[in-house]
Every structure is written in structure tokens, then in C-alpha cells.
Backbone bond lengths (Angstrom), bond angles and torsions (degrees), N, CA, C in turn:
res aa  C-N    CA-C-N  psi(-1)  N-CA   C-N-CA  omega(-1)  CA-C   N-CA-C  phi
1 X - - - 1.467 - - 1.529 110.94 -
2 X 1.651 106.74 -45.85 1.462 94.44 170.22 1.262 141.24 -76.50
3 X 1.415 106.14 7.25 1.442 125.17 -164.15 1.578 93.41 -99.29
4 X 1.502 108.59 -35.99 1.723 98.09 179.25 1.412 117.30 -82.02
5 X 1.390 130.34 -10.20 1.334 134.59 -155.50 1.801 76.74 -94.32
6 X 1.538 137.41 -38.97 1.287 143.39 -161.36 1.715 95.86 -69.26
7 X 1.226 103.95 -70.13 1.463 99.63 169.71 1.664 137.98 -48.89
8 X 1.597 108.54 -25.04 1.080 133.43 -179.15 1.482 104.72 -64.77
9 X 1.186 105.54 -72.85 1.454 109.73 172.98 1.409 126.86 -67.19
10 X 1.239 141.20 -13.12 1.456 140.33 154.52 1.487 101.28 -68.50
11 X 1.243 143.66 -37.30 1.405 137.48 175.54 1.232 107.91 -47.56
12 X 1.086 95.68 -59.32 1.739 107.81 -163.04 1.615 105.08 -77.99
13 X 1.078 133.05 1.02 0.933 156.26 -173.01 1.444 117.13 -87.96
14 X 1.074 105.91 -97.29 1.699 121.27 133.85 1.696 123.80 -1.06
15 X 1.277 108.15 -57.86 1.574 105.13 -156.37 2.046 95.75 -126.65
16 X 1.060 118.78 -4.26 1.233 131.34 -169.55 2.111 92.59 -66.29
17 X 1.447 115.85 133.33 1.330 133.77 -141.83 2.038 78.57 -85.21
18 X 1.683 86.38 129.47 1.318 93.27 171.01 1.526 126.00 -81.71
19 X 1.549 129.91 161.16 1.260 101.81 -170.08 1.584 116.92 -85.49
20 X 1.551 116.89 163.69 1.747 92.39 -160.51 1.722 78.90 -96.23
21 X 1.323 117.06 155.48 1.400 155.07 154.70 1.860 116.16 -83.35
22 X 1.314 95.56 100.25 1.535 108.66 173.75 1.489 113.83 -85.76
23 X 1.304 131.43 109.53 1.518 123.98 154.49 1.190 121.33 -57.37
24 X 1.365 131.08 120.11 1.537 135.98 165.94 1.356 123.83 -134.44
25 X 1.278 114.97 120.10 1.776 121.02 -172.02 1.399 102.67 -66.16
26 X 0.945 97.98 176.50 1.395 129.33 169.20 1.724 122.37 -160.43
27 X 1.056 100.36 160.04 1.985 93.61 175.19 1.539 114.35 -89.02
28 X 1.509 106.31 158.98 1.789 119.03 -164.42 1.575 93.26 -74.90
29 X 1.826 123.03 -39.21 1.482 114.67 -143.72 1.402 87.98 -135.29
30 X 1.306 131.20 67.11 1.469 125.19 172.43 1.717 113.67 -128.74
31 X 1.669 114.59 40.61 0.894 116.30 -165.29 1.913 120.91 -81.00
32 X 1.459 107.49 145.22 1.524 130.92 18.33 0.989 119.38 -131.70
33 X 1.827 95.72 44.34 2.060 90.18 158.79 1.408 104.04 -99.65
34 X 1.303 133.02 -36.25 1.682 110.16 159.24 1.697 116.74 -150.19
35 X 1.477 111.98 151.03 1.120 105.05 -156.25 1.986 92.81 -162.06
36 X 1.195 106.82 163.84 1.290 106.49 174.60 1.748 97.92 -125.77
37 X 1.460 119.98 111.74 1.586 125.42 168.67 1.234 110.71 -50.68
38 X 1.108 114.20 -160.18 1.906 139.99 -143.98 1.660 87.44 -93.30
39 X 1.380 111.42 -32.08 2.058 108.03 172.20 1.073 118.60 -85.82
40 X 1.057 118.28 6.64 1.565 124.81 -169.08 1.872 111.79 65.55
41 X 1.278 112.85 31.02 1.401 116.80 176.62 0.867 108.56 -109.81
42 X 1.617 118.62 132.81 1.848 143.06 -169.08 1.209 110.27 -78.48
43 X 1.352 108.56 111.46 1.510 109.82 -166.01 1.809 114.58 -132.77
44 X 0.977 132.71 169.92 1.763 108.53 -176.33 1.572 105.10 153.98
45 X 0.916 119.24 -165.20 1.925 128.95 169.84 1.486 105.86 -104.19
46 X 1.621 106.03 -28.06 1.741 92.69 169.73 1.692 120.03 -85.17
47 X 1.184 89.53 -29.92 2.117 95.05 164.02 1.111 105.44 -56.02
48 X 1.236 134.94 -39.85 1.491 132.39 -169.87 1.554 111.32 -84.81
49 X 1.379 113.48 -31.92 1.808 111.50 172.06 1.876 92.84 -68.78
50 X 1.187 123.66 -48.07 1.308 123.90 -169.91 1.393 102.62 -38.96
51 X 1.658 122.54 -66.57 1.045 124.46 -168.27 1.526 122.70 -55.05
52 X 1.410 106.39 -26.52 1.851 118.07 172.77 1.629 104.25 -82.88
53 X 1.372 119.20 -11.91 1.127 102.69 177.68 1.807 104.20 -86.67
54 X 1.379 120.77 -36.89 1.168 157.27 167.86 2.088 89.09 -29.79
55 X 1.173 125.33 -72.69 1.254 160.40 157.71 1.158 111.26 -2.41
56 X 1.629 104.97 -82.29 1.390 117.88 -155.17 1.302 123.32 -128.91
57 X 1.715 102.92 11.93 1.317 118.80 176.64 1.507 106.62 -64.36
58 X 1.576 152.59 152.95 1.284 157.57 139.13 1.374 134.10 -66.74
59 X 1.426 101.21 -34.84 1.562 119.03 157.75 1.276 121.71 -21.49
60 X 1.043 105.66 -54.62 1.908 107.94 -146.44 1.270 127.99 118.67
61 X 1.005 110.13 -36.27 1.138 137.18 150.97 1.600 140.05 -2.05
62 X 0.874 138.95 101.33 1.707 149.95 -146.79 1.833 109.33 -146.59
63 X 1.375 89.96 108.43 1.979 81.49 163.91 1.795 111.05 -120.08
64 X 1.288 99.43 130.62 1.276 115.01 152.33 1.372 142.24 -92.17
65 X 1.635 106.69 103.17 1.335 92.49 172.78 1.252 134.00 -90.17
66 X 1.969 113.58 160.97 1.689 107.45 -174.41 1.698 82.79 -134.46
67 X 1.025 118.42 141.26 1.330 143.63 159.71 1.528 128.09 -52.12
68 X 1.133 161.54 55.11 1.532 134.06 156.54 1.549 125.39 -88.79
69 X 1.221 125.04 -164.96 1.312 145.53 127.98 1.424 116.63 -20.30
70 X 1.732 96.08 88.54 1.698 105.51 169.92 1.817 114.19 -7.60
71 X 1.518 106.23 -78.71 1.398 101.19 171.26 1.393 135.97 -35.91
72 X 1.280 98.69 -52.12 1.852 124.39 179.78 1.897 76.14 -41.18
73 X 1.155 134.73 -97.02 1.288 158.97 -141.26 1.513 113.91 -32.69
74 X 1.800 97.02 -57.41 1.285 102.23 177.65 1.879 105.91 -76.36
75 X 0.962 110.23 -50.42 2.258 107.57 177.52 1.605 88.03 -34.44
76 X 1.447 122.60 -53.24 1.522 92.86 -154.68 1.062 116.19 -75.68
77 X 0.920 117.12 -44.50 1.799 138.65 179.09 1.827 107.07 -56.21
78 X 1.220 100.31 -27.18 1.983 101.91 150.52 0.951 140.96 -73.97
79 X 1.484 91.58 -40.55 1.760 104.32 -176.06 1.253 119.01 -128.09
80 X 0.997 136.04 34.18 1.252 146.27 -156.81 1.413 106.98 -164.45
81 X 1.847 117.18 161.43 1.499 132.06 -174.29 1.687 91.05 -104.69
82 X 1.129 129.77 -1.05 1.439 122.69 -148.33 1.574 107.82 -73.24
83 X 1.513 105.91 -34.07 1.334 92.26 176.94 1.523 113.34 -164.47
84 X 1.261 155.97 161.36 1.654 159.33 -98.41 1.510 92.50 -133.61
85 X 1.504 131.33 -40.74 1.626 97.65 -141.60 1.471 73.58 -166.43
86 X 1.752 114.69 151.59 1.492 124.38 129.32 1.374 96.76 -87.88
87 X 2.145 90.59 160.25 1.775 91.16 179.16 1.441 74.67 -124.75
88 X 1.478 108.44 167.12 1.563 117.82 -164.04 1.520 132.76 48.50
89 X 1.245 131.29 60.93 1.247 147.35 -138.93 1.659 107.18 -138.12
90 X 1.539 119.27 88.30 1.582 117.02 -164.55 1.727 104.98 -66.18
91 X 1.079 93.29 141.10 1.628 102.74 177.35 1.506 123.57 -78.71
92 X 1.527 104.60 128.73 1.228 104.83 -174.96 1.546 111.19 -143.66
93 X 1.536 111.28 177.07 1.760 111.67 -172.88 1.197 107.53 -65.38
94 X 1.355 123.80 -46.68 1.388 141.60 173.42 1.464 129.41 -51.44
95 X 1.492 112.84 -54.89 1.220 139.55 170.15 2.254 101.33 -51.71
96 X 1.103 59.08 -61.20 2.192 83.46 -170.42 2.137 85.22 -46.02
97 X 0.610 132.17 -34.19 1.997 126.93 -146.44 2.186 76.15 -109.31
98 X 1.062 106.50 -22.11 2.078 105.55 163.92 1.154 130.06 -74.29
99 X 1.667 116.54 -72.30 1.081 133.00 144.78 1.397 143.27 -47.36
100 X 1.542 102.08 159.14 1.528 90.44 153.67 2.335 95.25 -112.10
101 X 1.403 92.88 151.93 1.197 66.18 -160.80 2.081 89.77 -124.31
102 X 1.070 127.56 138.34 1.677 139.13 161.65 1.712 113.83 -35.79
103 X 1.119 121.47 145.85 1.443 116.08 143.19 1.419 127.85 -27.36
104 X 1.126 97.13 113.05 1.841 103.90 163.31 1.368 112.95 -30.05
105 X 1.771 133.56 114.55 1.176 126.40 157.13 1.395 124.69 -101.01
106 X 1.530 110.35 2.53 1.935 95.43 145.29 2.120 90.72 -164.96
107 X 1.385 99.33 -155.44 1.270 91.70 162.34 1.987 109.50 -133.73
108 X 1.368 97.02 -177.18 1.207 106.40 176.29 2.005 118.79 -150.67
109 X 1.501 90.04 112.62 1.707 90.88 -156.97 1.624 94.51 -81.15
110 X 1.097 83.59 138.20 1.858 95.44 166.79 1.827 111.27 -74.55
111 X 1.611 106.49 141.11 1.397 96.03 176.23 1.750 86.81 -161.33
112 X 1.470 87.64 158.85 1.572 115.47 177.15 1.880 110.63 -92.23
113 X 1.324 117.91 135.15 1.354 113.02 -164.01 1.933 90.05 -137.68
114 X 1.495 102.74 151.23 1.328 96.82 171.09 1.631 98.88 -148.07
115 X 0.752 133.30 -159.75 1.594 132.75 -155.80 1.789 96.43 -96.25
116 X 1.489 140.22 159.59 1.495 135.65 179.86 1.647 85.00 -70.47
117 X 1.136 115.27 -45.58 1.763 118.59 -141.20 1.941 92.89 -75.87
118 X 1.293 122.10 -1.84 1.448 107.76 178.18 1.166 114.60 -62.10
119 X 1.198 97.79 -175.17 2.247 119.05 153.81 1.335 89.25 -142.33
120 X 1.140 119.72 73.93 1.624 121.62 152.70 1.863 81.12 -114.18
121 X 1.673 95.61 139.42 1.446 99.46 178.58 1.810 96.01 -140.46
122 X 1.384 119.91 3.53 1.365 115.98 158.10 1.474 93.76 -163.72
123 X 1.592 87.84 -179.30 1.557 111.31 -170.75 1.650 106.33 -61.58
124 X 0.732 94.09 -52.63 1.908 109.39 -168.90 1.697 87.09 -51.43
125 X 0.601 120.17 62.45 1.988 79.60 179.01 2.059 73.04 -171.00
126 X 1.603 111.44 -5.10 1.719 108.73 172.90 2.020 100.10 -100.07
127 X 1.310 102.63 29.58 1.424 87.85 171.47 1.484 117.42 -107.81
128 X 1.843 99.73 140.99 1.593 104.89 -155.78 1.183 90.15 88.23
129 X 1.523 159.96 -26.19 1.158 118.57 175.62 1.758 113.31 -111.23
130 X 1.555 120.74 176.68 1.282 141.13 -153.93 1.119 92.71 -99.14
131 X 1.517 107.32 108.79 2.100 107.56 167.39 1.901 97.02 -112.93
132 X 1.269 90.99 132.56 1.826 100.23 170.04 1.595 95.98 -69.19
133 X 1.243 95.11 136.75 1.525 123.85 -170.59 1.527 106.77 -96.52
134 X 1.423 120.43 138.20 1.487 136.32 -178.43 1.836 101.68 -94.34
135 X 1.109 134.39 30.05 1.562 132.29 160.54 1.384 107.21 51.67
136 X 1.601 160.63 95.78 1.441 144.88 163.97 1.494 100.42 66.50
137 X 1.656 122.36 34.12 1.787 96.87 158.66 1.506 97.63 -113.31
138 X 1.461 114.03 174.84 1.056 111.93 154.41 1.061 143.05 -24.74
139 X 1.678 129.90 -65.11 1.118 144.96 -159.52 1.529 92.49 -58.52
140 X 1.469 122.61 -46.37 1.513 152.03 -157.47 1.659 102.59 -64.29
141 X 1.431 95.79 -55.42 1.949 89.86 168.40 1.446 106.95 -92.32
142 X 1.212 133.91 28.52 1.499 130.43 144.71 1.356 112.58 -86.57
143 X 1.371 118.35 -34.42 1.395 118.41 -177.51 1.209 110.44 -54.04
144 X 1.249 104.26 -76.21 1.709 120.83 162.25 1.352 127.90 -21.00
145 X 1.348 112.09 -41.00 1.204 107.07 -173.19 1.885 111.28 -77.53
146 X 1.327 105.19 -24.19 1.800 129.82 -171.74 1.645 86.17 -88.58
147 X 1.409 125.15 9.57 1.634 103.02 -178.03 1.174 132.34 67.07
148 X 1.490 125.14 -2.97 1.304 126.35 -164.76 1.390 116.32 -88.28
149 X 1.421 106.93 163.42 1.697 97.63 -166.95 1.345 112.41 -87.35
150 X 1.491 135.78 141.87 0.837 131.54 -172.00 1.446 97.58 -127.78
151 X 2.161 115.20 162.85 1.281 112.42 169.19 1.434 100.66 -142.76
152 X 1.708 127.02 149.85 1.338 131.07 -173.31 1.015 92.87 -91.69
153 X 1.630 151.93 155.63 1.452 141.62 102.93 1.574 104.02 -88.39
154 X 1.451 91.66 -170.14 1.809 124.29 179.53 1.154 98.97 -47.69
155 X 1.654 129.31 -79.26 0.967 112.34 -154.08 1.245 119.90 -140.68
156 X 1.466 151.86 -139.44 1.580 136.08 -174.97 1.847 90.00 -94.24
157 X 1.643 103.20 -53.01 1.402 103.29 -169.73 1.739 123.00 -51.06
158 X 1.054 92.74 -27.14 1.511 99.53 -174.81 1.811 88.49 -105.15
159 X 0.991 125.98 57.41 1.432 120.71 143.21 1.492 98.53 -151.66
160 X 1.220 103.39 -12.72 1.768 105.90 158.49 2.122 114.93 -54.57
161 X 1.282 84.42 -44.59 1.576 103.55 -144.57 1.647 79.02 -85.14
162 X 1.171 143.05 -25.99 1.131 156.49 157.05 1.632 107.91 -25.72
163 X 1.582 96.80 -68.82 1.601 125.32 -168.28 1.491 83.08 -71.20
164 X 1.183 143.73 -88.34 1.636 128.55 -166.98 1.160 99.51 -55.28
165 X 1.608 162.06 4.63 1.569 119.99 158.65 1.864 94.88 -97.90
166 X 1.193 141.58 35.34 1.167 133.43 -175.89 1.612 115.97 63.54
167 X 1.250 122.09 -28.68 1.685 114.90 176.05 1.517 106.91 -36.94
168 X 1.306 112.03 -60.67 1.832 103.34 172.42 0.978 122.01 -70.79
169 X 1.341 135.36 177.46 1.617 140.66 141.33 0.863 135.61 -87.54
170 X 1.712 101.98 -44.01 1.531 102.73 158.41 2.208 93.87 -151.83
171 X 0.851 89.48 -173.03 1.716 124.36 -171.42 1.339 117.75 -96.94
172 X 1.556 143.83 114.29 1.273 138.87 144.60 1.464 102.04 -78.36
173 X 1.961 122.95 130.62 1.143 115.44 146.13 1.382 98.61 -163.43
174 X 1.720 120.64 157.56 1.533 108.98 151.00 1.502 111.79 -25.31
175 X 2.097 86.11 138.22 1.575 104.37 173.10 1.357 110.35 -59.43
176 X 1.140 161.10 -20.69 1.832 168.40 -117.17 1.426 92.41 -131.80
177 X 1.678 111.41 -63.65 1.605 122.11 -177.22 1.563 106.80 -51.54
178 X 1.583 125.17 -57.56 1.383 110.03 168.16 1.270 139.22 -29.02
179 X 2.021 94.87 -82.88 1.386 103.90 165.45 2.000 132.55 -31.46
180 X 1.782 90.18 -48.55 1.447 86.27 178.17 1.617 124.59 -52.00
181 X 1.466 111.41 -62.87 1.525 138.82 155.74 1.757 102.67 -18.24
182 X 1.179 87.97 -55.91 1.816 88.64 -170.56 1.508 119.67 -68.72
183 X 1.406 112.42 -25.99 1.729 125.34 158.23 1.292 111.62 -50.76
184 X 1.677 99.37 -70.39 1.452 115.18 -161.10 1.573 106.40 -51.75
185 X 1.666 122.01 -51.45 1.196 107.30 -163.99 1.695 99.11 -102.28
186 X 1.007 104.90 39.53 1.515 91.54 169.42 1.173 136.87 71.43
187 X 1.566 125.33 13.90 1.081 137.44 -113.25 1.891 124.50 -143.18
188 X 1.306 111.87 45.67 1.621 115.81 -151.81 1.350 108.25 -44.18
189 X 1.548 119.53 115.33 1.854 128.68 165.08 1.715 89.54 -90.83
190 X 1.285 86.80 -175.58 1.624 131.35 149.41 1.420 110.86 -177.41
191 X 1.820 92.45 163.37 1.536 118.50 -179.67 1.397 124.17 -50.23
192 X 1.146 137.50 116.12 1.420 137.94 174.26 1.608 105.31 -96.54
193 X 1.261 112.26 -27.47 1.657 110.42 -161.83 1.721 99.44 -160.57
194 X 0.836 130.35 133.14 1.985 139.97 -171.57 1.702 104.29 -141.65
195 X 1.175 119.52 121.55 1.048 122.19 179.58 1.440 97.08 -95.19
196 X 1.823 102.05 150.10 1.625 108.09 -153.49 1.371 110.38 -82.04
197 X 1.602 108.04 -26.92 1.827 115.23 -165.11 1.730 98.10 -114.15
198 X 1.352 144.82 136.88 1.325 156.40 173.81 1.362 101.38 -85.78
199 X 1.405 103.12 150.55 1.267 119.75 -174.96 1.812 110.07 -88.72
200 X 1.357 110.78 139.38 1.814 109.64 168.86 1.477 100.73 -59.09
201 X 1.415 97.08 136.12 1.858 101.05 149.82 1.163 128.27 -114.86
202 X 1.016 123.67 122.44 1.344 118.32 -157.39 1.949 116.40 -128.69
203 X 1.505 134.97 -163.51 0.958 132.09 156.99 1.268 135.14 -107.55
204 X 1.115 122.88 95.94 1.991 112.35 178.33 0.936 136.35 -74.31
205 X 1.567 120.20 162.12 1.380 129.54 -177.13 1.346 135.44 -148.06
206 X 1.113 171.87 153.60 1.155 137.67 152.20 1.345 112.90 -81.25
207 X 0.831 138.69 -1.66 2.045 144.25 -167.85 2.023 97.04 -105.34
208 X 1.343 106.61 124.56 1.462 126.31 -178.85 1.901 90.78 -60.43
209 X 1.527 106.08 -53.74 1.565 115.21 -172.11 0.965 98.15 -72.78
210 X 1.057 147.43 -43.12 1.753 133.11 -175.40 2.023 113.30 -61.80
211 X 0.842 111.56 -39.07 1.753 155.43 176.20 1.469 82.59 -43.23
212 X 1.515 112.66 -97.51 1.577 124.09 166.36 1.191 136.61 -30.17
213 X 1.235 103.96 -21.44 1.793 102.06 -162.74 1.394 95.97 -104.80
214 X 1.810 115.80 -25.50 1.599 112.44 176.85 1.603 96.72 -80.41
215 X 1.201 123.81 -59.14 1.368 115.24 -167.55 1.799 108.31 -49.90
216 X 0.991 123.53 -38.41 1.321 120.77 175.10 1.745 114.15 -63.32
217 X 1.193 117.16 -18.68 1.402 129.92 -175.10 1.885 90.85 -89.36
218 X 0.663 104.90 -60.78 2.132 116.46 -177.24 1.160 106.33 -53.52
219 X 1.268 134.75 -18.72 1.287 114.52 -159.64 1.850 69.22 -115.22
220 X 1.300 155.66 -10.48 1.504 135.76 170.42 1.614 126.33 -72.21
221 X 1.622 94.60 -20.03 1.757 109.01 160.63 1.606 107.92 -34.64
222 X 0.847 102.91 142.82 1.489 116.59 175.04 1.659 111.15 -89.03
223 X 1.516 115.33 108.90 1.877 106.13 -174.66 1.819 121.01 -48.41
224 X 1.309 113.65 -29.30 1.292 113.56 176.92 1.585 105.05 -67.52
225 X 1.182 130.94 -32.60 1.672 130.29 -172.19 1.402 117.69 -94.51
226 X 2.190 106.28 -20.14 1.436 107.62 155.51 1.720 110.20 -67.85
227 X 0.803 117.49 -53.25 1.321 119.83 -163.22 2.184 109.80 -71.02
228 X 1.219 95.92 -10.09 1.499 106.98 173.32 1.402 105.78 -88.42
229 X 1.577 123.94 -25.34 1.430 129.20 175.68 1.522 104.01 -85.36
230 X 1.382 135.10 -42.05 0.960 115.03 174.00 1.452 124.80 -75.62
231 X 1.128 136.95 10.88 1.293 149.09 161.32 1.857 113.66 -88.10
232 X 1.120 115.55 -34.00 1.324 126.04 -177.62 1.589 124.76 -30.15
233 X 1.265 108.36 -47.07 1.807 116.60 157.32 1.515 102.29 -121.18
């Protein structure tokens, strides 16, 4: 008997289904839902849902995240085998006809920010001048639509740091991305412009089964420990 329970368990041992490991990007400068610090370690409110998904998924289930260049993220994840999923990925008409994309796990409102110390007291009054641009959000095709000039950089911080050396006027970014930015560097904004409805954030993929198997893992998070991650920064 004890000789089979010995064998029993090295079988199962042995051949017992490993867990699969999902690659999913994320961006270097999208703080503070994700970002890589001063060690180059990926850190954010979506690293932190990762890790509860990481948690309490049943699957098997494992995500790894790797960091680049917003762009870098989506090219690969198009064109490339390299890796399964963005995690934190705002939902859109466009995006949606790319992806397959998860349930929304929170939102993120687009808003216009300009320095406390201005006299900008409306939009109109930023023409002729340089607002750092939020890439595909809302606020971003409002700009556009008013004609105004807009400019991309790298990353939120450096279009922050933009808005304090005067090159900008003001800032498109998530409301969270401001405020945070505006702690970190010391730095008093306010709202010039708030868009009324927030965007889903969600996870992408190109695989229908990959799609399913995370959303079925997301929805096992526990709401008191989602809502403790989204508070985290």
C-alpha cells in the first residue's frame, strides 16, 4: 500500500498540468496605474490587480508583466507571437474591432489640467498654444475637434514637466495621472476641462480563450481587495 501511494504521488507529480504563464505588457510611464520606478520594477494599480489576479485565479493561471513603450505594446501584441494580452487597456470603438477585450475593471476620466498659477479660464483662450496630448482619449478628440495644437511625448511625466517649464499650456491626461504627477513633482494644477463619462479599463488580447479564461480569473478577485488596489497610489 505504501509502495503505491509512493508511486502515486511521483506520477502525479511528474505529469500534473503546469500552470500556463501569460505575457502581458504594460507601459514604462503611465503612472499610477503602471509604471516601472528608479529599479526598473513595474509597479502601478494595474500591477497590483495583476497580482490579485495572480492570487485568486483557479485556472492555473499566471500573468507576467514586462513593461515598454505604450506603442512598443500594442505593434507587438498585433503583430507578433511574443506575448498574450495588454493589462490595463481603455476601451474603445476602435480598439474593441482589434481586440478581444475583458470587462471593464474600473474607469479612467479624461481631463484637461493647466498649472493653479494660470489665467487660462477656458479652452478657447489655449489657441496658438501647445497642450500635451493624451493619445486616443477623449479629452484628445476634443482637442482636435476645437483645432488646437496638440504634442505627444514619451511619457505622462515628461509632459507634466513640460507644463511646469511653460513649453505647454496645459496637459491632457487621466484625472489620477494628474493629481498623482502633481504630488509627486510638487507641482499645484487644476481642472480646466473634465470629461463627464470615464473610460472602461480593461484587458486585451487577440485569443477569444485567452479573453475568457482572464475574465473568468477577474471576476474571482475579491471586491474589498479590488477596491483596496485601486486606492493603493
Amino acid at each position: 500500500m505504501k509502495l503505491f501511494l509512493i508511486i502515486f504521488i511521483f506520477l502525479t507529480s511528474v505529469f500534473a498540468k503546469e500552470p500556463k504563464t501569460l505575457t502581458c505588457f504594460i507601459a514604462k510611464g503611465f503612472p499610477p496605474f503602471q509604471f516601472e520606478d528608479e529599479k526598473n520594477v513595474v509597479r502601478g494599480i494595474d500591477v497590483e490587480i495583476a497580482k490579485l489576479f495572480n492570487k485568486h485565479n483557479t485556472e492555473g493561471i499566471k500573468v507576467e508583466l514586462r513593461a515598454m513603450k505604450w506603442s512598443d505594446a500594442i505593434g507587438t501584441l498585433l503583430y507578433t507571437n511574443k506575448g498574450d494580452c495588454i493589462w490595463g487597456m481603455e476601451i474603445t470603438k476602435k480598439r474593441v474591432k482589434l481586440f478581444e477585450m475583458t470587462m471593464p475593471l474600473y474607469e479612467r476620466v479624461s481631463t484637461l489640467f493647466v498649472l493653479k498659477k494660470s489665467d487660462y479660464k477656458s479652452i478657447d483662450e489655449l489657441q496658438n498654444k501647445i497642450i500635451g496630448d493624451d493619445k486616443d482619449s477623449d479629452m484628445s478628440n476634443y482637442l482636435k475637434s476645437k483645432d488646437l495644437r496638440v504634442a505627444v511625448v514619451k511619457t505622462k511625466e515628461e509632459s507634466f514637466k513640460s507644463l511646469m517649464s511653460g513649453k505647454f499650456a496645459a496637459i491632457s491626461a487621466p484625472y489620477r495621472v494628474g493629481i498623482y504627477l502633481s504630488k509627486k513633482l510638487k507641482t499645484p494644477i487644476r481642472v480646466l476641462k473634465k470629461h463627464k463619462k470615464g473610460r472602461g479599463v480593461s484587458v486585451a488580447t487577440k485569443s477569444e480563450d485567452i479573453r475568457k479564461l482572464i475574465e473568468s480569473g477577474l471576476k474571482e478577485i475579491p471586491k474589498h481587495e479590488l477596491d483596496k488596489a485601486l486606492k493603493s497610489y
